[in-house]
C-alpha positions as CSV (number, residue, x, y, z in Angstrom):
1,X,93.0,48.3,69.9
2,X,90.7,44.8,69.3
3,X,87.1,46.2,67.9
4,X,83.7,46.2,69.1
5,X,83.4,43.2,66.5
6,X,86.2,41.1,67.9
7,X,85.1,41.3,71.2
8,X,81.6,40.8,70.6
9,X,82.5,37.8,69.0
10,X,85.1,36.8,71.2
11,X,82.8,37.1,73.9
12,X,79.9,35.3,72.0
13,X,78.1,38.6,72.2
14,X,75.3,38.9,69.3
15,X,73.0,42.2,70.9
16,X,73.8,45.8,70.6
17,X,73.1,46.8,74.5
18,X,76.7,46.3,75.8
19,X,78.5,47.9,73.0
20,X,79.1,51.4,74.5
21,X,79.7,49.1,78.3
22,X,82.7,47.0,76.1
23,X,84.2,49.9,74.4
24,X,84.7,51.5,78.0
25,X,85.7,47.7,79.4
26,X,88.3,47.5,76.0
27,X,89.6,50.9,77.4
28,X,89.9,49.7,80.5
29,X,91.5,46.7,80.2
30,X,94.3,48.3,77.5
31,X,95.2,50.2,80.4
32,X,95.1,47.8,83.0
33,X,97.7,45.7,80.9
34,X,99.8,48.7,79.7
35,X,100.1,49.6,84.0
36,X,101.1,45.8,84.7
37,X,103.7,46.2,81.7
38,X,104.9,49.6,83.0
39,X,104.7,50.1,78.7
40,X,102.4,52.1,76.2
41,X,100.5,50.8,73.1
42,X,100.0,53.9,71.3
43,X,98.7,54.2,67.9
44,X,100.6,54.5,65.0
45,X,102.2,58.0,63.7
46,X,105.3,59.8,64.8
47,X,106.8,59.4,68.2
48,X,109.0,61.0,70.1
49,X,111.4,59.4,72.7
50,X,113.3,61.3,75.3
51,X,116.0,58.5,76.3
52,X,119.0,58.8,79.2
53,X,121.8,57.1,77.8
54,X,122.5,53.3,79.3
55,X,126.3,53.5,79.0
56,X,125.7,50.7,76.5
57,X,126.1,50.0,72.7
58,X,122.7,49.5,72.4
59,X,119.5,52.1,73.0
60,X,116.0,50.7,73.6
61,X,112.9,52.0,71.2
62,X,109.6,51.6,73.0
63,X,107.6,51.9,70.3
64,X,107.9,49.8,67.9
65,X,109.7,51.5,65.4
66,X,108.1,50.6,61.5
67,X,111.1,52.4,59.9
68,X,114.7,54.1,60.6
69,X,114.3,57.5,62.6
70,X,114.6,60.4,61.2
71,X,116.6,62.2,63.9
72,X,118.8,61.0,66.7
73,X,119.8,64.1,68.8
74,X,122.5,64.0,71.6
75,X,122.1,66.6,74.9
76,X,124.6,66.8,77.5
77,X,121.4,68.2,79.4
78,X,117.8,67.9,79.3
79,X,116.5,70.6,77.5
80,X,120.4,71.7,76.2
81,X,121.1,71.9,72.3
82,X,121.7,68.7,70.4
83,X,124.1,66.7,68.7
84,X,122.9,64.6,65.8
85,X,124.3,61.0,65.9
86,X,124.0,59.2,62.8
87,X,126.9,56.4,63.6
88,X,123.9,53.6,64.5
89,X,121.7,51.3,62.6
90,X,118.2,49.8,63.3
91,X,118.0,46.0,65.1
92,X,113.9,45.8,65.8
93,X,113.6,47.8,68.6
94,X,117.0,48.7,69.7
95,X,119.7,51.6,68.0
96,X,122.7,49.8,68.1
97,X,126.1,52.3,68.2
98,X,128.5,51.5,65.0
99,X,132.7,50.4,66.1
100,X,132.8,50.9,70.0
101,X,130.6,53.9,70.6
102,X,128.2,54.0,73.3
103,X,125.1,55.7,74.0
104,X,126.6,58.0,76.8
105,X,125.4,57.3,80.8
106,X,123.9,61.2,81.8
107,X,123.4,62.2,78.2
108,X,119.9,62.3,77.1
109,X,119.0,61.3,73.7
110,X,115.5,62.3,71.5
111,X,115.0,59.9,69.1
112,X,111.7,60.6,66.7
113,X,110.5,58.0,64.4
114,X,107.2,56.2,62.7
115,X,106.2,53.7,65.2
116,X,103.4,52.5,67.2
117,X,100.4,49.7,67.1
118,X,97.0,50.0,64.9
119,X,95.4,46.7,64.7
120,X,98.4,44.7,64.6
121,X,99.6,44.7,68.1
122,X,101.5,41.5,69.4
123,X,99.0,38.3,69.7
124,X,99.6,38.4,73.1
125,X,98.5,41.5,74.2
126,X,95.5,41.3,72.0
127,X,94.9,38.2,73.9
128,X,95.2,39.7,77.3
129,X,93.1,42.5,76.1
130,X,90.2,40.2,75.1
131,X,90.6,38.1,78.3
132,X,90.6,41.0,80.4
133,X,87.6,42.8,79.0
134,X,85.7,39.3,79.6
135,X,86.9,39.0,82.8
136,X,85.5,42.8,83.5
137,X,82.7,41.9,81.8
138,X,81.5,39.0,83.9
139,X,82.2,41.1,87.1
140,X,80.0,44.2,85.9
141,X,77.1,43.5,88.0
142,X,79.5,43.0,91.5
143,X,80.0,39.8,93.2
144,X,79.8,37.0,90.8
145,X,78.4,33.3,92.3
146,X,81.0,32.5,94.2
147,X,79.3,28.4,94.8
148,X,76.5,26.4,93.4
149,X,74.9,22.7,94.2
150,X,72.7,20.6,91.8
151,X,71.7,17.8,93.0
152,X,74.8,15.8,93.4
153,X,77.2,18.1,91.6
154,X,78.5,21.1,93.3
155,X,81.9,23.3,92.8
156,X,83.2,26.6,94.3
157,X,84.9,29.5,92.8
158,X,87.8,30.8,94.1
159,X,87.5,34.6,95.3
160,X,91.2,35.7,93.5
161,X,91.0,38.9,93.4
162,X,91.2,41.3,89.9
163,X,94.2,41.7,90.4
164,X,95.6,38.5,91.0
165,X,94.1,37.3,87.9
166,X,95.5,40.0,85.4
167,X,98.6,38.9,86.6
168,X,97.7,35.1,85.9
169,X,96.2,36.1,82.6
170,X,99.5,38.5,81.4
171,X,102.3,35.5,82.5
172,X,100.0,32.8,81.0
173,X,100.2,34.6,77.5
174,X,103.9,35.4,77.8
175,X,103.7,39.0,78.6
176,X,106.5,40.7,80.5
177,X,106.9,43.8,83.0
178,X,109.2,46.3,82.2
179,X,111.7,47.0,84.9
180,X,112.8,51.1,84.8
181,X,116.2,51.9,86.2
182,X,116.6,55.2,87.1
């Protein structure tokens, strides 16, 4: 998703000794922030979305589409025979149903289209990525000084958990959770 390069450099990293430790940690955190969003970065190529119907006008892509799909199938049943609906057109993310047609509540729909992330994913997550990996980064090695006097200056780190700071770092940079209604 970022590059050994990027986070080298974002990290002020020059050596080659950590490169296979922050390809793992870039793993790692790309994960970490795709389970807080409760959403997938995958790369870019065809995808293939298996959607229950909202009962709404409008259906919601995941991925990023980069073009129209090329087939919108309708099933009464998962698994059933399809439809194809071609009464929509494209708004970003989102199939939006032409006149007063809805995208049916218990239907399921499988939309396939190009879509996905190479290196152009939202600043933000990039962002998050980067500050995650350096956050994983300075904790490799277990506890990190938590307090430290010299002479008359002295401070103390909080001990906020992992956790608690992907959280702070994801809402700082604008990134949302997606809530799934089932």
């Amino acid at each position: 998703m970022i590059g050994l390069d990027e986070l080298k450099e974002f990290l002020n990293i020059t050596g080659n000794e950590s490169d296979e430790l922050l390809e793992q940690l870039e793993q790692s955190a790309v994960s970490i922030i795709e389970t807080w969003q409760g959403i997938t970065y995958p790369a870019a190529g065809q995808q293939v979305e298996y959607i229950r119907g909202p009962g709404a006008s409008d259906l919601y892509l995941q991925f990023r589409p980069s073009a129209d799909p090329t087939q919108v199938l309708e099933r009464d049943d998962v698994g059933a025979a399809g439809t194809a609906i071609t009464d929509w057109v494209r708004r970003g993310n989102f199939l939006v149903r032409k006149g007063s047609a809805l995208w049916r509540i218990g239907s399921e729909y499988q939309v396939t289209y190009q879509g996905g992330y190479d290196l152009d994913e939202p600043g933000n997550v990039r962002q998050a990525v980067k500050s995650v990996v350096a956050l994983l980064f300075q904790r490799r090695g277990g506890e990190l000084l938590q307090s430290e006097t010299i002479g008359p200056y002295s401070y103390t780190l909080s001990s906020t958990s992992i956790s608690a700071q992907v959280t702070d770092i994801c809402i700082s940079l604008g990134l949302h959770r997606m809530l799934v209604v089932s």
